[in-house]
N, CA and C of each residue as an Amber inpcrd file, in Angstrom:
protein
   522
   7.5130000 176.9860000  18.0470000   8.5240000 177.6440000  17.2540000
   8.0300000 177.7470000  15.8070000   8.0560000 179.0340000  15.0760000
   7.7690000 179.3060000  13.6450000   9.4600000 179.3050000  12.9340000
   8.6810000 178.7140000  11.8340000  10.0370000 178.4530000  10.4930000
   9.7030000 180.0150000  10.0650000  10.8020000 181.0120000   9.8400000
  10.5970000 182.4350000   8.9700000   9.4700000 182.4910000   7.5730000
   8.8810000 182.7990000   7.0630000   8.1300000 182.8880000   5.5490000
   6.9790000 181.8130000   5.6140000   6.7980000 180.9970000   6.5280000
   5.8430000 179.7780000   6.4850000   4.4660000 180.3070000   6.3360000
   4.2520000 181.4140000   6.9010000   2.7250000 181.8420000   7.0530000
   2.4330000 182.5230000   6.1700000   3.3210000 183.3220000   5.7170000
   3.9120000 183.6270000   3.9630000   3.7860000 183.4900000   2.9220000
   4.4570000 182.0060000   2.8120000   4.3240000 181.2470000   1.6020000
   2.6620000 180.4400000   1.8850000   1.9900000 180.5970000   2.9990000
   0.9350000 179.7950000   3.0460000  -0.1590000 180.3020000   2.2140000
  -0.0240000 181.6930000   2.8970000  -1.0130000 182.6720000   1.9760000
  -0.6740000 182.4830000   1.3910000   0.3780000 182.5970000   0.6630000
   0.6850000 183.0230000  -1.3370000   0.0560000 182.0330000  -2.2300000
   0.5150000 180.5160000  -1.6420000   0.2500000 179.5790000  -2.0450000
  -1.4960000 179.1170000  -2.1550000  -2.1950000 179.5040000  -1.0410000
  -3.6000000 179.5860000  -0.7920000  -3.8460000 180.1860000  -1.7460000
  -3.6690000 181.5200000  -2.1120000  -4.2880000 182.2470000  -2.9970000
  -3.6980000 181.8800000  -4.7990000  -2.7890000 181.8870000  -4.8650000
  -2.3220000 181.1210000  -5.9280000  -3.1580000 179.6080000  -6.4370000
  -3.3030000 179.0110000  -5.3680000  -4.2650000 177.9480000  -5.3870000
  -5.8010000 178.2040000  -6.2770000  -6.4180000 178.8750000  -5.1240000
  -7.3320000 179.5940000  -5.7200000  -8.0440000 179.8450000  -6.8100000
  -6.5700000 180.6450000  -7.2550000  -6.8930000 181.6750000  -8.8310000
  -6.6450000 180.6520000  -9.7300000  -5.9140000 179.5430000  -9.3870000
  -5.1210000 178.7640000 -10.4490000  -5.7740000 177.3390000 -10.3760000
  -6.4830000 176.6330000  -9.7950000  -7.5040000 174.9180000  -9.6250000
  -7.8530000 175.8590000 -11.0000000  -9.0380000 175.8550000 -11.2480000
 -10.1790000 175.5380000 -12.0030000  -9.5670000 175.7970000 -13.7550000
  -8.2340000 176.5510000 -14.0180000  -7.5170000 176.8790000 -15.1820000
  -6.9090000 175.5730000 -15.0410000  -6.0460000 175.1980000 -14.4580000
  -5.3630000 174.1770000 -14.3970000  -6.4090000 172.3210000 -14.3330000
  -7.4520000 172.7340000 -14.0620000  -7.9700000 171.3390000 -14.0490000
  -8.5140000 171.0570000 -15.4900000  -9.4980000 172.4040000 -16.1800000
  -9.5670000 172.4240000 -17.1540000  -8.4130000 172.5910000 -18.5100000
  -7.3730000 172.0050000 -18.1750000  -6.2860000 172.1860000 -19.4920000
  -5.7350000 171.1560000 -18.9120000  -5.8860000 170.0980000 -18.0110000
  -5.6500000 168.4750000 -17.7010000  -7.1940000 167.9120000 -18.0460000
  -8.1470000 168.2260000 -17.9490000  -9.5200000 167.7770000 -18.7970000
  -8.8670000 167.6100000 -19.6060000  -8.7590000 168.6200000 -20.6030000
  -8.5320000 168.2510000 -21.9220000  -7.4080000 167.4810000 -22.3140000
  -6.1570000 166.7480000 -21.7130000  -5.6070000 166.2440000 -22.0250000
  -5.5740000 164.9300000 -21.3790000  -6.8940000 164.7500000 -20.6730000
  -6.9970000 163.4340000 -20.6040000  -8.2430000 162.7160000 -20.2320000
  -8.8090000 161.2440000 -20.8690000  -9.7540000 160.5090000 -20.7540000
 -10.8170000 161.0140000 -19.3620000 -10.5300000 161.4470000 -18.2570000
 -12.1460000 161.9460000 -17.6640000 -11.7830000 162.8100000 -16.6360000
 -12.8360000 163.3610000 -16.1830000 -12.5530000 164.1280000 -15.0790000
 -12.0030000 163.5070000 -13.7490000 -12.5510000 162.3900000 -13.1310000
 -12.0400000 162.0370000 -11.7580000 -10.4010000 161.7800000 -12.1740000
  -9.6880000 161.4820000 -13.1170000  -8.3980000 161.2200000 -13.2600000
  -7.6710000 163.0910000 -13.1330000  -8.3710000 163.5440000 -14.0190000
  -8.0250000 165.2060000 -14.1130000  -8.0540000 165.1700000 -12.7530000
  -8.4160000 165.5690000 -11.8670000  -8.9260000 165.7120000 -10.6550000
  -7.8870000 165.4500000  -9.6720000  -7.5500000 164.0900000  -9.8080000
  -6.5780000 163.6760000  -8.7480000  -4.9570000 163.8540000  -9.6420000
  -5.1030000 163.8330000 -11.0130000  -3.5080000 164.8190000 -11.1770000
  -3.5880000 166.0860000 -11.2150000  -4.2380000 166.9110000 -10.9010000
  -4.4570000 168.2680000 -10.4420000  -3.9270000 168.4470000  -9.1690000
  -4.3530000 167.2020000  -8.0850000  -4.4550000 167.8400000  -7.1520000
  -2.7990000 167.0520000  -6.6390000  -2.4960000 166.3800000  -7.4640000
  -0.9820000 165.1890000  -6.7030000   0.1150000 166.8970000  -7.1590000
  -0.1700000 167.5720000  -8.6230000   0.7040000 168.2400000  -8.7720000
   0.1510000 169.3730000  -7.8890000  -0.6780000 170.4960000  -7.5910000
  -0.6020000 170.7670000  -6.4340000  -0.0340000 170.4670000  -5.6040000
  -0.2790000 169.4460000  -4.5950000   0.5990000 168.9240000  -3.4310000
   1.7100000 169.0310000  -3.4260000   2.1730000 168.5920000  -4.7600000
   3.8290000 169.2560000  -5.3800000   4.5600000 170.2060000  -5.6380000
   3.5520000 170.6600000  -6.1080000   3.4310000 172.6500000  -5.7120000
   4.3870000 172.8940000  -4.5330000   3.0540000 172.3950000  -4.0680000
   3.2070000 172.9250000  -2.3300000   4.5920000 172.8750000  -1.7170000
   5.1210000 171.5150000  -1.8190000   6.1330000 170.8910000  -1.1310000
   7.2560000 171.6310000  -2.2650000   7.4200000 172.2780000  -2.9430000
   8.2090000 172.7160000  -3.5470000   8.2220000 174.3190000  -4.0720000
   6.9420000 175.0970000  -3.1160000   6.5380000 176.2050000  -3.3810000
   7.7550000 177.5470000  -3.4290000   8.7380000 176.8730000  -2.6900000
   9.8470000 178.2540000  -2.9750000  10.2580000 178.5990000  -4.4490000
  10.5520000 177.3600000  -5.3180000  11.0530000 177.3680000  -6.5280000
   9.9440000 177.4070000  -7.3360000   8.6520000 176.8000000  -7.0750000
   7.5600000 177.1750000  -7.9780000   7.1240000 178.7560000  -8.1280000
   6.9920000 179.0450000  -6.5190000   6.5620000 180.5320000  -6.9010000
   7.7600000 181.4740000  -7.7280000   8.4050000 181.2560000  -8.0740000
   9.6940000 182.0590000  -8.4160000   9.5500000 181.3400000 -10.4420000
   8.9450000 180.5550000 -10.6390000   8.1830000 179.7310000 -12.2250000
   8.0020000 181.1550000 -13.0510000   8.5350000 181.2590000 -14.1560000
   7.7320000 182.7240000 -14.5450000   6.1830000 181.9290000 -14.9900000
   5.7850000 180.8140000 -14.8470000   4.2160000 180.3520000 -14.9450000
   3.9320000 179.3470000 -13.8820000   3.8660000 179.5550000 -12.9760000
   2.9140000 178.8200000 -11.9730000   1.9150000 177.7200000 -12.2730000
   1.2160000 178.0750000 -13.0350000   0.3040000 177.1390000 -13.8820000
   0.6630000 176.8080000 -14.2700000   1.1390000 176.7900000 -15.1300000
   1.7740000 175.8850000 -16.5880000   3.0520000 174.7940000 -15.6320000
   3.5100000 175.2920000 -14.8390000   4.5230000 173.9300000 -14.1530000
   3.3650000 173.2670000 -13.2130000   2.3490000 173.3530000 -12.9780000
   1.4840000 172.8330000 -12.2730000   0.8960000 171.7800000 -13.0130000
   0.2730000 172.0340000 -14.6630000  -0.1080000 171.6890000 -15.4510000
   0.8000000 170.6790000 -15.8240000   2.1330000 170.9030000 -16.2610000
   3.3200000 170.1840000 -16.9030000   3.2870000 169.1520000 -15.5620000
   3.3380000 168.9380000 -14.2610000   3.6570000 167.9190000 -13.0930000
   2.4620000 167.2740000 -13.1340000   1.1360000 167.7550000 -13.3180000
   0.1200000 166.8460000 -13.6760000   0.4340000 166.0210000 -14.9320000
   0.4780000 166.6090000 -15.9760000   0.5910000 165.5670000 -16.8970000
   1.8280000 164.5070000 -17.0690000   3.0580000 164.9040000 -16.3250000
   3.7070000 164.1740000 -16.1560000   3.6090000 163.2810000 -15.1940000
   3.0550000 163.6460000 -13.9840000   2.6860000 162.2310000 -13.3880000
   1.4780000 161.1520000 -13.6720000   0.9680000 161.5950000 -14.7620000
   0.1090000 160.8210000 -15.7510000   0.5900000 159.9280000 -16.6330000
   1.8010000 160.2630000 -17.4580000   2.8650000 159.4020000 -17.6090000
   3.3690000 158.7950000 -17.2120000   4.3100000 159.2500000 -15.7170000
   4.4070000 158.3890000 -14.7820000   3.6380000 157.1830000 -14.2610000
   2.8360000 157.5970000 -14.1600000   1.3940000 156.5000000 -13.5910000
   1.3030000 155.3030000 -14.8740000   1.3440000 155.6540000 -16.1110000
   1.5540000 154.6870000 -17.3070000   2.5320000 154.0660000 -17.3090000
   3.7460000 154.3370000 -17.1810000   4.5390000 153.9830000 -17.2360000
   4.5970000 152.5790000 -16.1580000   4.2090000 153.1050000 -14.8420000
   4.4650000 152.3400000 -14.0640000   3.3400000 151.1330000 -14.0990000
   1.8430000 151.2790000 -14.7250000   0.8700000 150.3120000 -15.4210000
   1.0600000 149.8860000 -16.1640000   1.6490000 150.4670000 -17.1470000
   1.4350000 149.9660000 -18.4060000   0.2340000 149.6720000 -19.4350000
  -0.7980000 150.8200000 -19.0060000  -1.8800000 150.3200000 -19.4610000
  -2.7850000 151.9550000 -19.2270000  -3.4950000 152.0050000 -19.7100000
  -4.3180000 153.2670000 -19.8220000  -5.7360000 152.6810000 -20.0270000
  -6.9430000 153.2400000 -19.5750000  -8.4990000 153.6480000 -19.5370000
  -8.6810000 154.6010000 -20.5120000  -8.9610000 154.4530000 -21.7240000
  -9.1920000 155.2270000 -22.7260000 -10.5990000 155.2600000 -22.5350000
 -11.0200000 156.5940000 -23.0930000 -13.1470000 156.9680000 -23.0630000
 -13.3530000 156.0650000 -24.0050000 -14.2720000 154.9890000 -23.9490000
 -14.6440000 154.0990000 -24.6550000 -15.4510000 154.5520000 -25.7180000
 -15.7820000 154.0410000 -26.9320000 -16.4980000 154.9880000 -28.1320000
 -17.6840000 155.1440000 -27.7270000 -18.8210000 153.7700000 -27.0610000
 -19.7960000 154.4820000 -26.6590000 -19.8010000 155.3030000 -25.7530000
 -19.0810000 155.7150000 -25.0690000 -19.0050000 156.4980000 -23.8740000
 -19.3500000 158.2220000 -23.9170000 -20.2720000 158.6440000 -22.9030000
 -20.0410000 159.7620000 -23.4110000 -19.9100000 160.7170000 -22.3630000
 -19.7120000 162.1660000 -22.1430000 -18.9050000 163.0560000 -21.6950000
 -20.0850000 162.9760000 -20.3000000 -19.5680000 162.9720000 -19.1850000
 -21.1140000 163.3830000 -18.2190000 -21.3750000 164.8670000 -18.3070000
 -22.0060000 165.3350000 -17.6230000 -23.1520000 166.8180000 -17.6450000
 -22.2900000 167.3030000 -16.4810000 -21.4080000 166.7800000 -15.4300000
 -20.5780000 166.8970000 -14.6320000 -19.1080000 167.7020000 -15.0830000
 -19.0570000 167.3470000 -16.6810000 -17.7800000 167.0630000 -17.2580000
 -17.3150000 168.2890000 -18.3040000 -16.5170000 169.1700000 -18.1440000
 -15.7080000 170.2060000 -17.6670000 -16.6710000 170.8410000 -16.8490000
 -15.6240000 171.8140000 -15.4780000 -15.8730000 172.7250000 -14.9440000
 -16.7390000 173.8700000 -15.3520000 -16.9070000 174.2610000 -16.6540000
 -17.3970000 175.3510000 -16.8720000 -17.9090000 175.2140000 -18.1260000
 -18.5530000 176.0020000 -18.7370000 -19.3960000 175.8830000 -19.7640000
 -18.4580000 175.4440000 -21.0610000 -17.6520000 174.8280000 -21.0590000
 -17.1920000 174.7950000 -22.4190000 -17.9580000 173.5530000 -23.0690000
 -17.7490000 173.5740000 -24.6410000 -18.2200000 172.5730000 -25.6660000
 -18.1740000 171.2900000 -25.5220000 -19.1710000 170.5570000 -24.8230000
 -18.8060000 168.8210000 -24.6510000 -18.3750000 168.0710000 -25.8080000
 -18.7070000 168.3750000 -26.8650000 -18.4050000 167.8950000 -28.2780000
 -16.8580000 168.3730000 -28.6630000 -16.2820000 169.8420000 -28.5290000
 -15.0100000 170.2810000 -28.3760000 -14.5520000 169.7020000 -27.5570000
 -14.2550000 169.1020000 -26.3840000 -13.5530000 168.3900000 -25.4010000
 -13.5190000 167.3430000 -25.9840000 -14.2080000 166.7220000 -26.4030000
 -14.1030000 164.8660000 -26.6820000 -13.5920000 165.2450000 -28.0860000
 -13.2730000 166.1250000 -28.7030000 -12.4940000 166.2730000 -30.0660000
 -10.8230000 166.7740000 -29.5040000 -10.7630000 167.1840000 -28.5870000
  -9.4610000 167.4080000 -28.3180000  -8.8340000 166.3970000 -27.3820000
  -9.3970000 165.4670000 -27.0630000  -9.1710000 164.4790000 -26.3670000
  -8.5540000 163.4530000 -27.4800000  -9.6060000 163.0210000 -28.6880000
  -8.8130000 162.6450000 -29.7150000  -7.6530000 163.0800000 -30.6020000
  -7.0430000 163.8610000 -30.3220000  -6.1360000 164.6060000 -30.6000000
  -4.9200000 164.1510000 -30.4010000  -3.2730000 163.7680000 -30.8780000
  -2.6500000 163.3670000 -30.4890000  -1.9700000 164.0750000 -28.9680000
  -1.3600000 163.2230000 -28.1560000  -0.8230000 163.9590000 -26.7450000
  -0.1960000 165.0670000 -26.7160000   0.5080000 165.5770000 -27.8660000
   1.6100000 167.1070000 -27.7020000   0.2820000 167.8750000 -28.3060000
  -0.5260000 167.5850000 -29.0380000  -1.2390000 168.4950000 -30.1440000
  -2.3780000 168.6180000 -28.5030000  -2.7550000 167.7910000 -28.0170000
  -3.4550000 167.9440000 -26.5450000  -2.9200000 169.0980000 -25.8830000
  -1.7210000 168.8690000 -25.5950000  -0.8980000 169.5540000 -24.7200000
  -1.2210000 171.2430000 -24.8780000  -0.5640000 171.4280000 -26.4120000
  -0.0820000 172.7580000 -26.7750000  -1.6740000 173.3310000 -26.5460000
  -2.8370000 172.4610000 -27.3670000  -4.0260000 173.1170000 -26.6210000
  -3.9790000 174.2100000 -25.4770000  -3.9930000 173.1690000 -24.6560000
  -3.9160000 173.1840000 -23.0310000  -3.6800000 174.2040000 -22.9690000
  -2.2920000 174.0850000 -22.9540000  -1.6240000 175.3630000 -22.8570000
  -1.8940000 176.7530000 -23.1840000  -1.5610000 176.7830000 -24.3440000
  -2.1620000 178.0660000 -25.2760000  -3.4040000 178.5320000 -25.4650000
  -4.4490000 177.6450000 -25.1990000  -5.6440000 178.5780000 -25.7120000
  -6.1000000 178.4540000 -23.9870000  -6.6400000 177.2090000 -23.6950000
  -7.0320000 176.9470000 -22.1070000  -5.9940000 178.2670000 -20.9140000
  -5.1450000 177.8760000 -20.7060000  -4.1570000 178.5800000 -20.0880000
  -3.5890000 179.9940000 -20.3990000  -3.8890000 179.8830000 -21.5910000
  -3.6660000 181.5970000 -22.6480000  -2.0980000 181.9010000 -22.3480000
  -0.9610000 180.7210000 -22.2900000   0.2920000 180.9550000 -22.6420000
   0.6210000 181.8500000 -24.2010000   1.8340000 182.5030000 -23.8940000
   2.3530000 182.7430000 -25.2870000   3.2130000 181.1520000 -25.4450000
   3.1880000 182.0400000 -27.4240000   3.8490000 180.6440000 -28.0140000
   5.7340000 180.5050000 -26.9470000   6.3150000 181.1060000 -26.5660000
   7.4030000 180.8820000 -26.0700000   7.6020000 179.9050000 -24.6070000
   6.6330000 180.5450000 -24.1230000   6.5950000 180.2700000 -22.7200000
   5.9750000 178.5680000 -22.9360000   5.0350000 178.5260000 -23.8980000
   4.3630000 177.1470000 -23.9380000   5.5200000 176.0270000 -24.3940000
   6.6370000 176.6170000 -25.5950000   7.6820000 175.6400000 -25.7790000
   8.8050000 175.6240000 -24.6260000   8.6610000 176.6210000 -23.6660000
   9.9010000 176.1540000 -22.7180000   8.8080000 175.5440000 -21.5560000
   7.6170000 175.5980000 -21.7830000   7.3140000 174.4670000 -20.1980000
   7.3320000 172.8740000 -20.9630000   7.2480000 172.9590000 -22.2260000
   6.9400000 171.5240000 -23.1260000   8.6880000 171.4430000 -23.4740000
   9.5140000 171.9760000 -23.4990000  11.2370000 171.1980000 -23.6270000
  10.8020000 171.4020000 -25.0630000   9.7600000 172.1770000 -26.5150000
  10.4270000 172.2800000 -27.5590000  10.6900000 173.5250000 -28.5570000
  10.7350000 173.7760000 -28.9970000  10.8770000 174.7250000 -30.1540000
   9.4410000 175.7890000 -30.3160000  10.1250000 176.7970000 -30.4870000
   8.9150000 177.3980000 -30.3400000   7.9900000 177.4970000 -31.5470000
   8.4750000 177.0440000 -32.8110000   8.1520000 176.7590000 -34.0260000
   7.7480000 175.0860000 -33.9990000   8.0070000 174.4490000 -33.0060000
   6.7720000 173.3680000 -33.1310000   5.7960000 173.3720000 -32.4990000
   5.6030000 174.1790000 -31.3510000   4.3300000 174.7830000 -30.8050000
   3.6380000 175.1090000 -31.7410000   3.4800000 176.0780000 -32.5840000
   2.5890000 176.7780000 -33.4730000   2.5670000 175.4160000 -34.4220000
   3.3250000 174.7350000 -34.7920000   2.9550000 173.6560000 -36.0780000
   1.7450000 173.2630000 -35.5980000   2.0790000 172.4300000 -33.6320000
   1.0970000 171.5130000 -33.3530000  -0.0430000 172.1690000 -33.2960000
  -0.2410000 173.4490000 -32.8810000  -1.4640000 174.6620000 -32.9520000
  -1.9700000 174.3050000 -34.3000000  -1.3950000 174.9170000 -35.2350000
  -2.2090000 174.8050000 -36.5290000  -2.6890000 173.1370000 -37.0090000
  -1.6520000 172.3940000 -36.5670000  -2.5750000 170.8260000 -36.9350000
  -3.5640000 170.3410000 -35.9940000  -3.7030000 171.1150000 -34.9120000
  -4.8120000 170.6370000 -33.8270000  -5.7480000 171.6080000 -34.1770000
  -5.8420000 172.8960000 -34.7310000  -6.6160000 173.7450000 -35.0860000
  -7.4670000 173.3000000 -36.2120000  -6.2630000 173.0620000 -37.1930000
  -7.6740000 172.1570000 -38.0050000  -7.9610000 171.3240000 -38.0580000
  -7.6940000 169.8840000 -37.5280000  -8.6530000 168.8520000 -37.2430000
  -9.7390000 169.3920000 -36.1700000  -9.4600000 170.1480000 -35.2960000
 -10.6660000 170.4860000 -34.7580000 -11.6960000 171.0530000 -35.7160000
 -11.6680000 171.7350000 -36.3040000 -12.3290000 172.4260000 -37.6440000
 -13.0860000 171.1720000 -38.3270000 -12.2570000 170.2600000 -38.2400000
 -12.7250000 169.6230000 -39.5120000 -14.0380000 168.4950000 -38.5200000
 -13.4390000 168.1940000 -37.4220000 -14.1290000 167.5750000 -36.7800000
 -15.5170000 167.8540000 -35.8340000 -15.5480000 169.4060000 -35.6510000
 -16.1870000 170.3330000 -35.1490000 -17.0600000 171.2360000 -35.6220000
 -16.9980000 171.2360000 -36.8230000 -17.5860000 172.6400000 -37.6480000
 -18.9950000 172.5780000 -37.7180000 -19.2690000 173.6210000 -37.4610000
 -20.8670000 173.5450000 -37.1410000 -21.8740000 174.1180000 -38.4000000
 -22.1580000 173.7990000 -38.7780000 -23.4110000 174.2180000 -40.1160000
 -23.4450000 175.9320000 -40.1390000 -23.3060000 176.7010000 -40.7150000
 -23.6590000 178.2200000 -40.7830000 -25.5400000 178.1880000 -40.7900000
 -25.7000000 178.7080000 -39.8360000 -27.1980000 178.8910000 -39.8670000
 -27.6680000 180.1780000 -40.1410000 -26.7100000 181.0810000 -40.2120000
 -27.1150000 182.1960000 -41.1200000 -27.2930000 182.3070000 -42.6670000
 -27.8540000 182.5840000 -43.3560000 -27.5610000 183.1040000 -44.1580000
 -26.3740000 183.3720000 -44.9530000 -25.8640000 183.1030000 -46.5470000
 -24.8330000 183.6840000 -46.9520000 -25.3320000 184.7810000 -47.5660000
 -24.3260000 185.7100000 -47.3530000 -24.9370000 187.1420000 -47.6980000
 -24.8550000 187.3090000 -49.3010000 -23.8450000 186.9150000 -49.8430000
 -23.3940000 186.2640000 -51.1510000 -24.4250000 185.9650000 -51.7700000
 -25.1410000 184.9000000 -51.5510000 -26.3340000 184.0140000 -52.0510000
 -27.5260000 185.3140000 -52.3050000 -27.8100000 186.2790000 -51.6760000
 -29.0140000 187.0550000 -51.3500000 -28.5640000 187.6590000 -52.9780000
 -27.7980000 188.3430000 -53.0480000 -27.4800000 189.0380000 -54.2230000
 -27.2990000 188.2980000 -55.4370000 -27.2030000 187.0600000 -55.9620000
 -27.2580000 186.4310000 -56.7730000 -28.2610000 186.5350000 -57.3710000
């Protein structure tokens, strides 16, 4: 005997899957100490997904509530320890560590970052939310989204900035 929509929602969800792991693992990278942890809250909120795929697929962001159940059961998981594995200072990023070519030096700077200023990251630039959509999956204001943007924007700057190896064009004409 078949349940109506099951084979349905399987595809949808398969393919949704899909398009959406490797965005979603990389914007839990960045909001937390290493990949094998990213990894398995990626995949617990998935599973959650899943088991709740009628009301997820109907999310006007799919990702971003995928993203938001990962990091909340990361909390969860603290909560219930009481204790966190922070990247130790000597520690450093493996060659394993993000999915895709991004900045190993940018990751371990947004990692130091406080947790909402992490977050809105995530969100917004990783995930390429607008500012609205990023304060209603985060419960705030859409004017503290952009604050935490601009204070995570420039400590990254400040912490990140790379030497100009060009030339100032300025200087030539002097």
């Amino acid at each position: 005997m078949r349940i109506g929509g099951v084979n349905e929602d399987q595809a949808e969800f398969a393919e949704f899957y899909e398009a959406s792991r490797d965005a979603c693992l990389r914007a839990v990278i960045a909001c937390v100490a290493d990949r094998p942890t990213a990894e398995d809250l990626v995949a617990e909120a998935f599973a959650r997904a899943w088991a709740s795929w009628r009301q997820v697929s109907r999310h006007p962001v799919p990702k971003a509530w995928v993203v938001r159940t990962a990091l909340n059961v990361r909390v969860s998981r603290w909560r219930r320890n009481r204790r966190e594995v922070p990247l130790a200072e000597g520690d450093s990023v493996s060659a394993n560590d993000p999915p895709e070519q991004i900045d190993v030096e940018l990751i371990a700077a947004v990692r130091r970052l406080p947790a909402r200023q992490r977050e809105v990251v995530a969100l917004r630039v990783l995930l390429d939310l607008d500012t609205e959509t990023t304060a209603a999956v985060l419960g705030i204001a859409a004017g503290t989204v952009t604050a935490h943007l601009s204070r995570a924007v420039a400590t990254l700057r400040r912490n990140v900035a790379r030497p100009n190896t060009l030339p100032d064009p300025l200087e030539a004409t002097r």
